[in-house]
C-alpha positions in Angstrom: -120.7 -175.0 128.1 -118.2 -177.2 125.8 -118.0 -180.9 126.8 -114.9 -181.4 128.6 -113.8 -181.2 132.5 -115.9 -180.1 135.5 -114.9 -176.9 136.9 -115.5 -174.6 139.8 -116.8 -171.4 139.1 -115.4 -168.8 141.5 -117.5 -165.6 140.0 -115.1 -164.7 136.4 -112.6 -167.8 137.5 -113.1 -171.4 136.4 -110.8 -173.6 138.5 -110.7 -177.5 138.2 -112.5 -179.7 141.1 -109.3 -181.3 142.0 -107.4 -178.2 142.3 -110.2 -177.0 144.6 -110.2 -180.2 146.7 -106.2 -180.0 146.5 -106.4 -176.3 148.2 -109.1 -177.7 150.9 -106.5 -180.3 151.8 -103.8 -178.1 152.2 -105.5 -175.2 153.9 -108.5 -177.0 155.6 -108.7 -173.8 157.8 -108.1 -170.9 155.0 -109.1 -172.7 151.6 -112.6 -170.2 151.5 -110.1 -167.7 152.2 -107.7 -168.3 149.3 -110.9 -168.9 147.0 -111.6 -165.2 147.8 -107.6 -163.8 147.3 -107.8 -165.3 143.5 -110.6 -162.3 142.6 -108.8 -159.8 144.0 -106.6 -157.0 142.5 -103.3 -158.1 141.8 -100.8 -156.0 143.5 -98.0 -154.0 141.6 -94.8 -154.0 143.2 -90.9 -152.8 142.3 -87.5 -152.7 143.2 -85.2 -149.5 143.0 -81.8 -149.8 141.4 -79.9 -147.9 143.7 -76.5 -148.3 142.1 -78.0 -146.1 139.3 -79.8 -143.4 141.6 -80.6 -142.8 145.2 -83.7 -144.5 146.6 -85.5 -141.1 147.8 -84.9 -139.4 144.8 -86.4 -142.6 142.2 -88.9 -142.4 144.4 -89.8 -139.3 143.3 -90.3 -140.0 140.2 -92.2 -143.5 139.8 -94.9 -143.1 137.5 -97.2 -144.2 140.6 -97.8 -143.5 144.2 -95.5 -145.8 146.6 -98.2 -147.2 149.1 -95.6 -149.2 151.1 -92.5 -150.7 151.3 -92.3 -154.8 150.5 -91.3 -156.1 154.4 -88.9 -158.7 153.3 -87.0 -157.2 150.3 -85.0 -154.0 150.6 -85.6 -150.9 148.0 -88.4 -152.7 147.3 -91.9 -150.9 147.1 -96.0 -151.8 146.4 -97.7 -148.6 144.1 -101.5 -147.7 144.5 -102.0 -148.3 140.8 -100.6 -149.4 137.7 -99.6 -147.6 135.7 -98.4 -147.5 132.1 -94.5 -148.6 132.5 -93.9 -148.7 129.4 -94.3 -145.2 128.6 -92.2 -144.1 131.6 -88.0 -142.8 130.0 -87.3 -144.2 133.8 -88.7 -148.1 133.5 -86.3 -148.3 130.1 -83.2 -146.6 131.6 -83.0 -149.4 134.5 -83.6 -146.9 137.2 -86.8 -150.2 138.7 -87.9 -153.4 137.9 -91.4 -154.2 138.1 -91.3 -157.4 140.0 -94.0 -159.6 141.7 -93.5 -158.9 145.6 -93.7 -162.6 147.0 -90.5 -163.8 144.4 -88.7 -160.5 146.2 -88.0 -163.2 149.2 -85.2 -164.4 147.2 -83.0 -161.4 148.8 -83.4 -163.1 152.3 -82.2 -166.2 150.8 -79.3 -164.9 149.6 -78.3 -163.4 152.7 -79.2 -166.8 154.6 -76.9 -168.7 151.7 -73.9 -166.2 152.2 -74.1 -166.4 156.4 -74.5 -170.5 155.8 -71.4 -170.5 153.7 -69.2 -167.6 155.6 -69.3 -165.7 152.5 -70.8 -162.9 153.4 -68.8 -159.6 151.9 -66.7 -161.7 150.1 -67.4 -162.4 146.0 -69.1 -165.7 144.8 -70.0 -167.2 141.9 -73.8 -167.3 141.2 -75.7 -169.6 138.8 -79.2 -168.6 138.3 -80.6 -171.5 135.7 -84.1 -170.8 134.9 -83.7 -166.8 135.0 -86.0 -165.0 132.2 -87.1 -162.8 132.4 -84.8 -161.6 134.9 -86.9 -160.5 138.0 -84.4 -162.8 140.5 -81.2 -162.1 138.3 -81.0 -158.1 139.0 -82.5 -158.6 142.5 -79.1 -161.1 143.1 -77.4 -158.5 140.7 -77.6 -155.8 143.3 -77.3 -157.9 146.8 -74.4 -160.3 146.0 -71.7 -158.8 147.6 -69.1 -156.3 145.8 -67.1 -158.7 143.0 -69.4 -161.4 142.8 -70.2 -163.0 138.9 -73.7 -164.0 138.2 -74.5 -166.3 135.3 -77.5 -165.7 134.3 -79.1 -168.5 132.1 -82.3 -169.4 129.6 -82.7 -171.9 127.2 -85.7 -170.6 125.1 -84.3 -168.5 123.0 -87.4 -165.6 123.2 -86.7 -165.4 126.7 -83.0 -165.2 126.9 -83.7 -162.4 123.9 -85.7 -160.6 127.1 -83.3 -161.8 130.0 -80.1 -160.1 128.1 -81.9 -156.8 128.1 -83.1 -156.7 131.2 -79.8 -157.2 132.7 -78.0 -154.8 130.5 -80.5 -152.1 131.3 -79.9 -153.1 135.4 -75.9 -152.2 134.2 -74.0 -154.3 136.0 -70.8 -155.5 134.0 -70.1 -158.8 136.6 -73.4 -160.4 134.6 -72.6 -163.5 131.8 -76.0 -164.6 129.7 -75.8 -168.2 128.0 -78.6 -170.4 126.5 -78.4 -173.4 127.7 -80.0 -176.6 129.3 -79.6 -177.5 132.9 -77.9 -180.8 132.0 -75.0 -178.0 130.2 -73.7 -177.3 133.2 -72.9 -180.9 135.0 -69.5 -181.0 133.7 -68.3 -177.9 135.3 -68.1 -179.5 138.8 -68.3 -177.3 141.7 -68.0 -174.3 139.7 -70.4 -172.3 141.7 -70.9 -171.2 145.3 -74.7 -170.5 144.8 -77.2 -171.8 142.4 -80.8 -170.4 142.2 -83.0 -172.7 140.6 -86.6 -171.1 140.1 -88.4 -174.3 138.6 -90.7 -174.5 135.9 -93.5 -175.6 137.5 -97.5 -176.0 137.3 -98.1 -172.3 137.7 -101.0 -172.6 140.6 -99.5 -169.6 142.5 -100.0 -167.5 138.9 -103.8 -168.3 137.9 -105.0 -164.6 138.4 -102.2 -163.1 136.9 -101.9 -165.8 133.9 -104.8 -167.3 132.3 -102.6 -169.8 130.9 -101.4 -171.6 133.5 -105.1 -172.5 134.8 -106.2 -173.9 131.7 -103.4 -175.8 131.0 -103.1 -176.9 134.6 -104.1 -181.1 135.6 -103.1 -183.3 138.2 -101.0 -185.3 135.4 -99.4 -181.9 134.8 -98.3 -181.5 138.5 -96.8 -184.9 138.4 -94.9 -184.2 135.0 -93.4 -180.8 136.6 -92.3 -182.4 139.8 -90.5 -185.0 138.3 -88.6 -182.5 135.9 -87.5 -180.2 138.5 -85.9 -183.6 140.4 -84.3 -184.0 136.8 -83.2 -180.7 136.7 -81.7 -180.4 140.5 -80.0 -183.7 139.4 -78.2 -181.6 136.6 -77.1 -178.9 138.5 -76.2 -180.5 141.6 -72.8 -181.5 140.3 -71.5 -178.1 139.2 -72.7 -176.5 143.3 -69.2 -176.3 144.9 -69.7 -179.0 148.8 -70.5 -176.5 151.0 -72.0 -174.3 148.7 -75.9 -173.6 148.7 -78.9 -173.8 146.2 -82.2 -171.7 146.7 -85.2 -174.1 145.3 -87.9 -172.4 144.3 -91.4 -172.3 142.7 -94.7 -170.4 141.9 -96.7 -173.2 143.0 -98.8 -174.7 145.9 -99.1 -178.3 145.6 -96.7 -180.5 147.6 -95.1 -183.0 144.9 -93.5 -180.3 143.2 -92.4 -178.5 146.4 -91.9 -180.5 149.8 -91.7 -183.8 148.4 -89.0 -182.3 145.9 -86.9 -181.1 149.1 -87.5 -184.5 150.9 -85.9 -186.6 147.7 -83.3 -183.9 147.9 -82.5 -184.7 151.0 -82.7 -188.5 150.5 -80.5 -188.5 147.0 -78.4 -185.9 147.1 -77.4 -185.6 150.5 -79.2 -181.6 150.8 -79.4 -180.1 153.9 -82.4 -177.4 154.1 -81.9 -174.7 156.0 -83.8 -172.2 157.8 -84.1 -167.9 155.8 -84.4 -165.5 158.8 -88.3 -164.3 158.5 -90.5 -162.2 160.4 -93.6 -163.9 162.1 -95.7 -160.6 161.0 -95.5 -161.1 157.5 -97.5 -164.3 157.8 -95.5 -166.3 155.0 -97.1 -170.0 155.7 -94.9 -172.8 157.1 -94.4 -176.0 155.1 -96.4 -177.9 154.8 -96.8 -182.3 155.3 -92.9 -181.6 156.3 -91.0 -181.2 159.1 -88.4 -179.0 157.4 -87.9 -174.8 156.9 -89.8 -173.6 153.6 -91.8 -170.8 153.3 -94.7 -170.6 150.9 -96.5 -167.3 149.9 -100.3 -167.8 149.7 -102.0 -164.3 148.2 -104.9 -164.3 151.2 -102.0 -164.3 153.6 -99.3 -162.1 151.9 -99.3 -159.4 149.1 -98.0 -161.3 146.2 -98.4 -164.2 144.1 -98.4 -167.8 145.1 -94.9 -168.5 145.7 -92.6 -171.1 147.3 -88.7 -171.2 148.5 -86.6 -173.3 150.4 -82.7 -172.9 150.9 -80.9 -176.2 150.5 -76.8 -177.0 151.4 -74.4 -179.5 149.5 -72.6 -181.4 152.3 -69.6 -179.9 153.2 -67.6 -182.6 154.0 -66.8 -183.5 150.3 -64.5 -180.1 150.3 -60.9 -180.6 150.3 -60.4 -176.8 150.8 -63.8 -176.1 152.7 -64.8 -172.3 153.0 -62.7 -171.2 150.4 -65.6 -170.6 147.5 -65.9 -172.0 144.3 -64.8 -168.3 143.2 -61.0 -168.7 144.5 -60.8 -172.5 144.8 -60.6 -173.4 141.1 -59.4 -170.9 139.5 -56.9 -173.3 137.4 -59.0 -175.7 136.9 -58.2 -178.2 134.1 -61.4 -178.0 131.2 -62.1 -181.5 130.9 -62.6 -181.1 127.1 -59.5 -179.3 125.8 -57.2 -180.7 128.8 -56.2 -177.0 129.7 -55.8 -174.9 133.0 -57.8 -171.5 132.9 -54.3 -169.5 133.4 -53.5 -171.6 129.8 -56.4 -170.8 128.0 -56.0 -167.1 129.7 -53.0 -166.2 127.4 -52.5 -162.6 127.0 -51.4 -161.0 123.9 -48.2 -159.3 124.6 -48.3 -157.0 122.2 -51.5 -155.8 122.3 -52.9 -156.2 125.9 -55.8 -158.0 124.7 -57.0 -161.5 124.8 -57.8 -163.5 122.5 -59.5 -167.5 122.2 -58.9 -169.9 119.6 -62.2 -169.4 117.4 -62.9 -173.6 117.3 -63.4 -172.5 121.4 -65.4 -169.9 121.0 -68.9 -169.9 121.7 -70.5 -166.8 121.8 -73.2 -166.2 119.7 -72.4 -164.1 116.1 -74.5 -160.7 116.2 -74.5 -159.8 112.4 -75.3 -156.7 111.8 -78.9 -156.5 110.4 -79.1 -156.2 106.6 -75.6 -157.5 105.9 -76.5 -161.5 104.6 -72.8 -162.1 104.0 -70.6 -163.8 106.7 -67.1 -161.6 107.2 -64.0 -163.7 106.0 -63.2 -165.1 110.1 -66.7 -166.8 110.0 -65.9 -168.4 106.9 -62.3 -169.8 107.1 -63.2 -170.8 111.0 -60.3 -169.1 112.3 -60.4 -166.0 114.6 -58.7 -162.7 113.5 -56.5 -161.5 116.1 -56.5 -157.9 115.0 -53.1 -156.0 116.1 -54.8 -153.5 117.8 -53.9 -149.8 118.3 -52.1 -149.4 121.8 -54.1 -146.1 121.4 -57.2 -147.5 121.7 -56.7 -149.6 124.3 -55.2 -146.9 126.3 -58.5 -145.1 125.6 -60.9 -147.8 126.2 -58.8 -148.4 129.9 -59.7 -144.7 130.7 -63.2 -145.5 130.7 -63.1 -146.9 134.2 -61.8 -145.6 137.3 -59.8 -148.7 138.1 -58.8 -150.0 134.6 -57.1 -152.9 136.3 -60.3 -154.4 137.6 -61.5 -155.4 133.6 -59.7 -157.2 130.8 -60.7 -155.7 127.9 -60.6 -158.2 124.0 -61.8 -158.0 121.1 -64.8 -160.0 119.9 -64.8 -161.7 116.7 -67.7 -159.1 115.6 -65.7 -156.1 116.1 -67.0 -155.2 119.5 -64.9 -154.5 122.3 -66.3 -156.2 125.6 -64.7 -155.4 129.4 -64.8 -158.3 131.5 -64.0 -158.2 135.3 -60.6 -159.7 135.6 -60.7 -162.0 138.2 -63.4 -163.9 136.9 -61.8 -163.5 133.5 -60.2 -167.6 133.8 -63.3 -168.7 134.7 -65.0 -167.2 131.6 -62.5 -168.7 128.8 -63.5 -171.9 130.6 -67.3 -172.6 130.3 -66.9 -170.3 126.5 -65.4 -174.2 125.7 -69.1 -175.6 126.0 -71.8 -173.2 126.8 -73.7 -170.7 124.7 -72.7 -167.0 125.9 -75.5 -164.7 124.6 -73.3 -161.7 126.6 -70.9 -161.6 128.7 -69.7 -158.5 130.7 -70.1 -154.5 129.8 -69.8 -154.2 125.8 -68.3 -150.9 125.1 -68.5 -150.4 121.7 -66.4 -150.3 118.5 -63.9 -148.7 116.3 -64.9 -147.3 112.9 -61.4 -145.9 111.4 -60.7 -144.0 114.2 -63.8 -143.2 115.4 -65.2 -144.9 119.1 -68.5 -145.7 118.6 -69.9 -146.5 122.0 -72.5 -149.1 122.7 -76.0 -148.9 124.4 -74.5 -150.8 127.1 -72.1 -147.8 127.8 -74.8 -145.1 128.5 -76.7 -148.0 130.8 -73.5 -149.4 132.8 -73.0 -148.6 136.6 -69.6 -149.5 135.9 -68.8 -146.7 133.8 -69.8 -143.2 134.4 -70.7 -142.4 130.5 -71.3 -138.7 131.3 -67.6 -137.9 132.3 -66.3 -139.3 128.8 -68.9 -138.0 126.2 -71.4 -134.6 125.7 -74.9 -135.6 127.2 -77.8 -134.1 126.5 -80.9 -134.2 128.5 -84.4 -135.0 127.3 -88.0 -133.7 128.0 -90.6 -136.6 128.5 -91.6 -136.1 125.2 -88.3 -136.2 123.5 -87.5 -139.4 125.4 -90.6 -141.6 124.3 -89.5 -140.2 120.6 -86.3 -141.7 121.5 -87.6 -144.9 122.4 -89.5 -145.1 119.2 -86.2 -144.8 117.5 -87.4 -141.7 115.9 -85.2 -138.9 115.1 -84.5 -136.2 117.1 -84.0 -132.1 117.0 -80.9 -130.9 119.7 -79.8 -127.7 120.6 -77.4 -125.9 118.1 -74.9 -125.8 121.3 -75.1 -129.9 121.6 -71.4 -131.0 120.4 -71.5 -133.1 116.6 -70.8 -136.7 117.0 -71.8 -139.6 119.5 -73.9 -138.2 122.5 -75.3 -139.8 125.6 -78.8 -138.6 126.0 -80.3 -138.6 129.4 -83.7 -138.5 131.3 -83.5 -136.8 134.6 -79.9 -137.0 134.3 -79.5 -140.8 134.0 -78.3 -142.6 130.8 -80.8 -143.8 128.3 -78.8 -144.6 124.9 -76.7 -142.7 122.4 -77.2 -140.3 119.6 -75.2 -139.1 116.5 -75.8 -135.6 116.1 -75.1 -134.3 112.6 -75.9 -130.9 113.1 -79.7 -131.1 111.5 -80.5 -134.1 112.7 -79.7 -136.5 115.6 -79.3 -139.9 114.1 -81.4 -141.9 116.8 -78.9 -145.2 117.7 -81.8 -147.0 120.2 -81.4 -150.5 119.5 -84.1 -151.6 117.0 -85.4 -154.5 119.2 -86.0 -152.9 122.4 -88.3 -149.7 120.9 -91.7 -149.0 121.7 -93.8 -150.1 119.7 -97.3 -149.1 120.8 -98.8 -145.9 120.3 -98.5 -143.4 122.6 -101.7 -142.2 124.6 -102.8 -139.0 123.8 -102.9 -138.2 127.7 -98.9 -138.3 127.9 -98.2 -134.9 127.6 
C-alpha cells in the first residue's frame, strides 16, 4: 500500500478511521450494522410518470420485475434486478425515472410544506436550487398541485445540459431551467412559496454507489461543505416568500452539515423546522444530537442510500398579505433593475398576439443551430426582431392545446415558438432580467416557409396530445433503439409524407420526416445512444 492515510478495510471497501469512529459515535448501537449495509447490493428503485400512462399498465412493461412498492413515495417502485435502462424505448420516452428510493421522501415533504402553508390544491411557485440531474425536480413536477411553476436550477453547465432533458422527457410545460448560482436569486425577494435545497455535501450516504465521494471524503471536507450550505441557505433565504417553506436536504450522515445546519438556521434566520408525517415501520432514524424533527435514511435500516431531510418555515409574521402565496401576491412586482411592474414588462403585441422582450433583457441562452458559425443579423446589431407574425400560425399553434387560453405563446429570438403557462407568464419576463434561462416552458417548434416543424418537446409534452394533430407511427423494439441511435428508418408505404410522431407502445418518442424512401431520423443529436447494442436485445 501507497504511503498516505490509514484506512479501514471493510472486505472490497476502504473507509477512513475517522469516518469509522464518526459512524460509532453516531450509531453506538448499529455502527457494526451499517459497516455491513455498505457491501450490500444497492437497490434499484423508480417512479412512474402517470401523467404520460397509467400506473398498471407501465408496470407492465418495466424492463424488470417490480419487487415492491417504495412505502413513502407514491407510484414509486423497487425492481429485482437491474437492468439495462438505457436500452429500454420506455426509460427515453419519460414513461420512469430511475431514482434512489431514500431521496423519494421529498414527496412527503412537499405535502407537509403545502398543509404548513394552506396551500394545498392551490398553485405555488417552486425553486429547486441544486436540481441536476433531476431526480427531485420531476418527483415535485408531478405532486405540486395542478398550475404550480417549478424552477428548476444548476450552475454546472454539464449538469444543467442533463437536468433540461430530463425534465423535457417528464413533459410538463409549468418547468423553467436557468444556470445560475444560489447568490442569483437573493434579489428576487419572496418570489417563491417553496424552495428545495438538496445541498452539496460530503457524500457519506453515496460511498457504495460512488467511489468518488469516499476517496475524496476528510474531516476538513465535512467542515468545508457545512459551511457552504450555511452560505448557500443565506442566499436563498431572501427570495422564500414569510410563511413560505424550504426542504433542507442532504446525502450525508455527519451532523455539522445536517443538524447543526438546522440549529444556525434556527438561530440566524429565524427557521422554524417542522415535523413530515412518517410511518414508524419504515424505520427512517430520528435526529440525531437535536431535539428537533429530521429524518435521516441509513441503508441498514431503510432501502436506499444514506439520506437526510428536514422541512424548515420562514416566519410568518413578516407577511403583509399572509396565506396568500408568493404565486398571487406579487404578481406586479417592480424589477429592481429596470424599475418596471411585470404587467409593464408583460406588453402584448396587438397585432400579433405574441409577446415580445426587449433583447438587452433577454437572457435566454442562444441555441445555434449546429454547423452554422455565423450569428443571424438580431445577435449582431443587439436588438430583437419582432417578426410580424402570420395570424395563421398563431391560430394554429393555439389549436394545439385544449385550452389555448392557459399558454402565451412568443417567439424566441432563434426562431422557435415556446408556450408558456399564462399566469406565470409576468413572473417569467421578470427573473429573464437577471437569470440564465436554459428553457422555459413546452417549445413547440418552428416555421420553415409555411411548413410547422414540430419540436422533440411536442411528441414528449403531457400538455399537448401530439397524436391528435400529426400521423404517428408506432415502432417495434428494434426500430425504436435504431431511432435512438439517430439512424434512419424504413415506414410503411401507407405512413403519410412529412413530419411524423413515432411512438413505442403508443407513447411519444420524437419526430420523423418521412420522404417516402427514407424517414429522415429528427432525434436530437445529444441525447442518442451511444453504446452498442447487446446482441441479446432482440
Amino acid at each position: 500500500m501507497a504511503a498516505g492515510k490509514k484506512v479501514f478495510s471493510l472486505n472490497t471497501m476502504n473507509l477512513d478511521p475517522a469516518f469509522v469512529r464518526q459512524m460509532r459515535r453516531l450509531l453506538p448501537a448499529e455502527s457494526a450494522a451499517f459497516m455491513r449495509s455498505l457491501e450490500e447490493d444497492i437497490p434499484v428503485s423508480l417512479r412512474l410518470n402517470t401523467a404520460k400512462c397509467s400506473g398498471e399498465k407501465t408496470l407492465n412493461c418495466l424492463p424488470a420485475k417490480v419487487q415492491s412498492a417504495v412505502p413513502w413515495c407514491p407510484d414509486a417502485y423497487y425492481l429485482e434486478q437491474r437492468p439495462s435502462f438505457t436500452f429500454d424505448p420506455f426509460f427515453h420516452c419519460g414513461l420512469y425515472y430511475v431514482q434512489e428510493a431514500s431521496s423519494m421522501f421529498t414527496a412527503r415533504a412537499i405535502h407537509a410544506a403545502l398543509q404548513a402553508m394552506k396551500m394545498s390544491g392551490r398553485a405555488v411557485r417552486m425553486l429547486d436550487l441544486c436540481a441536476a440531474p433531476g431526480g427531485k425536480s420531476t418527483l415535485a413536477a408531478s405532486v405540486l398541485p395542478e398550475g404550480s411553476l417549478l424552477l428548476a436550477n444548476e450552475i454546472v453547465p454539464s449538469r444543467a445540459v442533463i437536468l433540461e432533458e430530463n425534465l423535457v422527457k417528464w413533459g410538463k410545460a409549468e418547468v423553467v431551467v436557468t444556470k445560475n448560482e444560489p447568490a442569483d436569486f437573493a434579489e428576487f425577494e419572496h418570489a417563491f412559496d417553496l424552495i428545495l435545497a438538496d445541498m452539496p455535501c460530503s457524500g457519506e450516504g453515496m460511498f457504495r454507489k460512488e467511489p468518488e465521494a469516499l476517496a475524496a471524503w476528510s474531516e476538513d471536507n465535512v467542515l468545508g461543505c457545512a459551511l457552504r450550505q450555511r452560505n448557500i441557505l443565506a442566499q436563498c433565504w431572501n427570495s422564500l416568500r414569510p410563511g413560505g417553506c424550504l426542504i433542507y436536504s442532504t446525502c450525508t450522515y455527519n451532523t455539522e452539515e445536517n443538524e447543526k445546519n438546522l440549529l444556525w438556521a434556527a438561530e440566524n434566520l429565524g427557521a422554524r423546522v417542522l415535523p413530515v408525517e412518517c410511518n414508524p415501520d419504515w424505520s427512517i432514524h430520528p435526529a440525531i444530537g437535536a431535539d428537533i424533527p429530521a429524518y435521516r435514511f441509513f441503508p441498514h435500516r431503510t432501502r436506499g442510500e444514506g439520506f437526510f431531510l428536514a422541512l424548515l418555515q420562514k416566519e410568518e409574521s413578516l407577511a403583509a398579505n399572509s396565506g396568500t402565496g408568493a404565486a398571487y401576491s406579487r404578481t406586479d412586482a417592480v424589477n429592481s433593475r429596470t424599475g418596471l411592474a411585470d404587467s409593464q414588462i408583460l406588453a402584448g403585441n396587438l397585432q400579433t398576439g405574441l409577446k415580445s422582450y426587449p433583447q438587452a433583457d433577454f437572457h435566454e441562452l442562444f441555441k445555434p443551430k449546429k454547423g452554422k458559425k455565423k450569428l443571424p443579423s438580431w445577435k449582431k446589431s443587439g436588438k430583437f426582431v419582432n417578426e410580424v407574425v402570420d395570424k395563421k400560425k398563431l391560430t394554429y399553434l393555439n389549436s394545439l392545446f385544449d385550452e389555448p387560453e392557459a399558454y402565451e405563446i412568443s417567439l424566441l429570438p432563434w426562431g422557435v415558438y415556446r408556450a408558456f403557462p399564462s399566469q406565470h407568464a409576468a413572473f417569467l419576463a421578470r427573473i429573464s432580467h437577471s437569470l440564465r434561462i436554459v428553457r422555459a416552458g413546452l417549445y413547440l417548434g418552428e416555421y420553415k416557409g409555411n411548413q410547422f416543424i414540430p419540436d422533440v418537446s411536442l411528441a414528449l409534452s403531457t400538455a399537448v396530445e401530439a397524436g391528435k394533430h400529426f400521423p404517428s407511427y408506432e415502432l417495434h423494439r428494434q426500430q425504436a433503439l435504431a431511432y435512438l441511435k439517430r439512424e434512419s428508418l424504413q415506414l410503411s408505404e401507407d405512413c403519410p409524407q412529412g413530419q411524423v410522431l413515432v411512438t413505442y407502445g403508443r407513447v411519444g418518442l420524437g419526430w420523423v420526416n418521412n420522404l417516402g424512401i427514407r424517414a429522415n431520423n429528427r432525434y436530437p443529436a445529444s441525447w442518442k445512444i451511444r453504446s452498442q447494442l447487446p446482441v441479446n436485445q432482440f
